[in-house]
C-alpha positions in Angstrom: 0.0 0.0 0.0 1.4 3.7 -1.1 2.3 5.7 1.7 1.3 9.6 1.9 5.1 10.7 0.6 4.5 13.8 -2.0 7.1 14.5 -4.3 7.1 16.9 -7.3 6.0 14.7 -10.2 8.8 17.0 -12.3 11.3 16.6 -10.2 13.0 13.6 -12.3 13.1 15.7 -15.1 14.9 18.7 -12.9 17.2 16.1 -11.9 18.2 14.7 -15.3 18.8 18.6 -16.2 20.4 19.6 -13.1 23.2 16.2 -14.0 23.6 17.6 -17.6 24.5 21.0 -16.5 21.0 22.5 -18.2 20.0 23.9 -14.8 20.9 26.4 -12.5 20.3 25.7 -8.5 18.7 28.6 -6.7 20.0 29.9 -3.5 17.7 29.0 -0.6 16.0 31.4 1.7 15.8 30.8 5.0 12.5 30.1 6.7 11.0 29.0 10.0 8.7 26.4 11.0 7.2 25.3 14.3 5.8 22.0 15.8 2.7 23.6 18.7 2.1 21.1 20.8 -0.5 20.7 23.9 -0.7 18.0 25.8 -3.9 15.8 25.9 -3.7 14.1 29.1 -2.5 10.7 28.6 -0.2 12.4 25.3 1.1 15.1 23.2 -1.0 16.6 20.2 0.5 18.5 17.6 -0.7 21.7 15.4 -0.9 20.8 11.5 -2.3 22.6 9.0 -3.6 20.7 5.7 -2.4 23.1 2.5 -5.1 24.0 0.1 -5.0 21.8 -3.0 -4.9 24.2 -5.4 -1.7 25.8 -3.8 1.2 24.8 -6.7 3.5 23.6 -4.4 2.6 20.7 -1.8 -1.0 21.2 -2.2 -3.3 18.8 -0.3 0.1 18.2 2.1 -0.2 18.3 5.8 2.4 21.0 7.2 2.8 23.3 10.1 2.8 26.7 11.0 5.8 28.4 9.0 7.3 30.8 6.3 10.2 32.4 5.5 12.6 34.8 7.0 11.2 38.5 6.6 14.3 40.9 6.4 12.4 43.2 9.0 13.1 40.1 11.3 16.4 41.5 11.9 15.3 44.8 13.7 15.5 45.3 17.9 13.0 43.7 19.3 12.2 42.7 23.2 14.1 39.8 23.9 13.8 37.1 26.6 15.8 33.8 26.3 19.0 32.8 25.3 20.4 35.6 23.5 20.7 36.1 19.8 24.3 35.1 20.0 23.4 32.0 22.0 20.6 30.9 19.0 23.6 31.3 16.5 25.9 29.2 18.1 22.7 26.6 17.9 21.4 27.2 14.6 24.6 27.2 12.7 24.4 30.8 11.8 27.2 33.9 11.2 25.8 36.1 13.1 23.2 36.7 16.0 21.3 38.9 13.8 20.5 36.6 11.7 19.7 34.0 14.3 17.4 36.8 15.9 15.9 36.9 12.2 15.3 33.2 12.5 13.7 33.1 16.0 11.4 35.9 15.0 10.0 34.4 11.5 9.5 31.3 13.9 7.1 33.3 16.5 5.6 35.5 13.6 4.6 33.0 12.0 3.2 30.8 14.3 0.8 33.9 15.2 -0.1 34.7 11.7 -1.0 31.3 10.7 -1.9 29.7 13.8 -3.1 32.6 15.9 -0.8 31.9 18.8 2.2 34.6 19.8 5.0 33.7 21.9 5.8 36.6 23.5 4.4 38.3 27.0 4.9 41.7 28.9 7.3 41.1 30.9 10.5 38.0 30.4 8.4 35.6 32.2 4.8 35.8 31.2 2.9 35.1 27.8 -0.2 37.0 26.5 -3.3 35.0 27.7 -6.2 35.9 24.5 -4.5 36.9 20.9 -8.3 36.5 19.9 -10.5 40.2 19.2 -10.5 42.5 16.3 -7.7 44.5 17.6 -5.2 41.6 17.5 -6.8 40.0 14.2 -6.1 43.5 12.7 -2.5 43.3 13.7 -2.3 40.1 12.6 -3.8 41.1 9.0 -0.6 44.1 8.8 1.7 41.7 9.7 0.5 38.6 7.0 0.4 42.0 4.6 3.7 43.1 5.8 2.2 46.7 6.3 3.9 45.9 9.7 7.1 44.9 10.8 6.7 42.4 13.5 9.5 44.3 16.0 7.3 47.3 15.3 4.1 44.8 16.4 5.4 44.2 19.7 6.9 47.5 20.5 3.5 48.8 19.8 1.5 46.4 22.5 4.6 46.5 24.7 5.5 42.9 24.5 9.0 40.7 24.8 9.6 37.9 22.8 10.1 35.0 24.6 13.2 33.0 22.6 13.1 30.5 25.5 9.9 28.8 24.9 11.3 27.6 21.5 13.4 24.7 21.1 15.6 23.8 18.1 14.4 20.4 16.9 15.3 20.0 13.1 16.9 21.6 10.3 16.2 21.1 6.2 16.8 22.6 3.2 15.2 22.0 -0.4 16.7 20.0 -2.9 18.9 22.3 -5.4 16.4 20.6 -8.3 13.6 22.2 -6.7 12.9 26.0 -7.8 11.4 27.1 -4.3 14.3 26.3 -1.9 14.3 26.8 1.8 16.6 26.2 4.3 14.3 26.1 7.1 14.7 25.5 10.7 12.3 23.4 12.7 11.1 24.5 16.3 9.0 22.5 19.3 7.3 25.2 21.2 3.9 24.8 24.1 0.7 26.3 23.2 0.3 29.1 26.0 -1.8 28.9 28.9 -4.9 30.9 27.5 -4.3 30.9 23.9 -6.5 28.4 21.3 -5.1 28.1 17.7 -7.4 28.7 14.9 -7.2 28.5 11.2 -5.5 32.1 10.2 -4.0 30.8 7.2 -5.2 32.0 3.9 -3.2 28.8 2.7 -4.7 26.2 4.7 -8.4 24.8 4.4 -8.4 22.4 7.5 -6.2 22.4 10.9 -6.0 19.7 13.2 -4.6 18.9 16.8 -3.3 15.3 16.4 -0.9 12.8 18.3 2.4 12.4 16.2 1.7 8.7 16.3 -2.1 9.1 14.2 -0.7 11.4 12.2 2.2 9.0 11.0 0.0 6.0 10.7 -2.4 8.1 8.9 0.5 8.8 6.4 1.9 5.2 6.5 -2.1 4.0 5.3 -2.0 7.1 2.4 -4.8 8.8 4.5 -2.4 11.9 5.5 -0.2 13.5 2.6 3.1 14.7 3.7 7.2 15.9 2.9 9.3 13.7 4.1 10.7 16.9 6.6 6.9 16.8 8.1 6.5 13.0 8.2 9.9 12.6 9.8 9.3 15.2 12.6 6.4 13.6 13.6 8.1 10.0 13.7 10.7 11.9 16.3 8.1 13.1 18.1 6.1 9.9 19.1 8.9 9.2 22.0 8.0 12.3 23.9 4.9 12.0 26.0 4.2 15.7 27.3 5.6 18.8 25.5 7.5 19.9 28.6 9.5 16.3 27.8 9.8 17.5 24.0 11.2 21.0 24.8 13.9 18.9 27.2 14.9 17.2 24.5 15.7 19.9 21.8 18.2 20.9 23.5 20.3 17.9 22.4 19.0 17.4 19.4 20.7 17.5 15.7 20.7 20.2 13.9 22.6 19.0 10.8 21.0 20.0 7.3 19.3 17.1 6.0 19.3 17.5 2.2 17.9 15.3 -0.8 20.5 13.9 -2.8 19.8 12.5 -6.1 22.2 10.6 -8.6 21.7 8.5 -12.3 22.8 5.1 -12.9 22.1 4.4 -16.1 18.2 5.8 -17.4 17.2 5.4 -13.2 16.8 8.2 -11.1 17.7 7.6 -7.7 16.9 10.1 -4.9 17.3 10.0 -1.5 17.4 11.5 2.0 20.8 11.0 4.3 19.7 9.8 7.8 16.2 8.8 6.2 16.1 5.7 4.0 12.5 5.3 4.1 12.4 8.3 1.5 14.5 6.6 -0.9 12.7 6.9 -4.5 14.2 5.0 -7.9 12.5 6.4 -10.8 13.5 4.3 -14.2 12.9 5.6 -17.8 14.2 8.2 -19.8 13.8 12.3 -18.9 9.6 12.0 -19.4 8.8 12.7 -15.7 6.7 10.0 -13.8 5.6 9.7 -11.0 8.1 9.7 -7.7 
């Protein structure tokens, strides 16, 4: 039975180019994505997001909360946390500017697609309700980018609270793929208070979910997914309350994973280091096919 892997039914044909020199590889940008969990008693759930099938890229894919790095995201903000030159020493970066920017896409996004901010008055409090028109109109500036997001929280006063993230994963897009990422992964706890909603204008559907359901829903071909989404998930299952989850990122990997492909002979072989179960052999000359 076919699992719920998505691949790019072009991307055999990219690859065949990209080997014969015919293609350029574009440089990724950098983006920020982040796993919400609550827990449910007896276990974790996790946010996802299902992407509208006529999006062009990964439509009909389960996903979380993300985009990419605004250049805004570099301006002072509030900051409580490890400081930005503690998240670049973490997340691989140059500089703590550009870690900062990487933190900040991470909690902007999460409250322009989700509906949930990570950031409080003072270092060690959260906001308790984003929901109300005056919040859904910030939100709306910010998804617009009529409004910076360090200009959002100096506005309502508020400090961004780095420490309730935690570093969990780090991919980039294939070079065969024309919308490349390199995009860091984050666990973080839904607040005390706040309640996600569905503030997407990319998502039709948004579910709270154990890891676990959500893999085997992938595993049966129920649940469409990346292999980045589907393998998050499988590391999730071991943690049984987000508190344990948050713990953990603090040891965990934060090595690029990226897709390597290679020809022998008219096959097409593709595959994931660290990750064999995304292995793909496509066979037949540069037609396409599916992955």
């Amino acid at each position: 039975m076919p699992n719920g892997q998505w691949y790019p039914p072009e991307w055999p044909d990219r690859i065949r180019a990209l080997a014969a020199g015919e293609l350029t590889a574009v440089a990724p940008r950098r983006a920020a994505t982040v796993l919400l969990l609550r827990d449910a008693g007896d276990a974790t759930e996790v946010h996802m997001l299902r992407r509208r099938a006529s999006m062009a890229f990964a439509g009909g894919a389960y996903a979380y909360p993300g985009g990419s790095v605004d250049p805004r995201d570099e301006h002072p903000v509030r900051w409580a946390g490890p400081s930005p030159a503690d998240w670049a020493a973490r997340l691989g970066v140059a500089t703590a500017a550009e870690a900062q920017a990487v933190v900040c896409a991470a909690v902007r996004e999460t409250f322009e697609e989700a509906g949930v901010l990570l950031a409080g008055p003072t270092p060690d409090s959260v906001v308790g309700d984003t929901t109300g028109d005056d919040w859904e109109a910030a939100r709306a500036a910010l998804v617009a980018r009529e409004l910076s997001f360090a200009e959002f929280l100096d506005a309502r006063n508020l400090v961004l609270r780095s420490d309730l993230l935690g570093a969990w994963a780090r991919w980039i897009t294939p070079e065969f793929e024309p919308r490349r990422y390199d995009t860091w992964f984050f666990v973080a706890a839904l607040p005390t208070g706040q309640r996600t909603r569905n503030a997407s204008t990319e998502a039709d559907r948004t579910v709270w979910i154990r890891p676990a359901e959500a893999a085997a829903g992938y595993d049966r071909g129920d649940l469409l997914m990346m292999p980045p989404t589907i393998a998050t998930l499988r590391s999730l299952t071991a943690y049984g309350t987000p508190l344990a989850a948050l713990d953990a990122a603090r040891d965990r990997d934060l090595t690029p994973v990226l897709a390597r492909a290679r020809l022998e002979g008219d096959e097409v072989v593709l595959s994931w280091p660290g990750h064999d179960e995304f292995t793909r052999h496509v066979s037949g000359p540069g037609t396409g096919g599916d992955l």
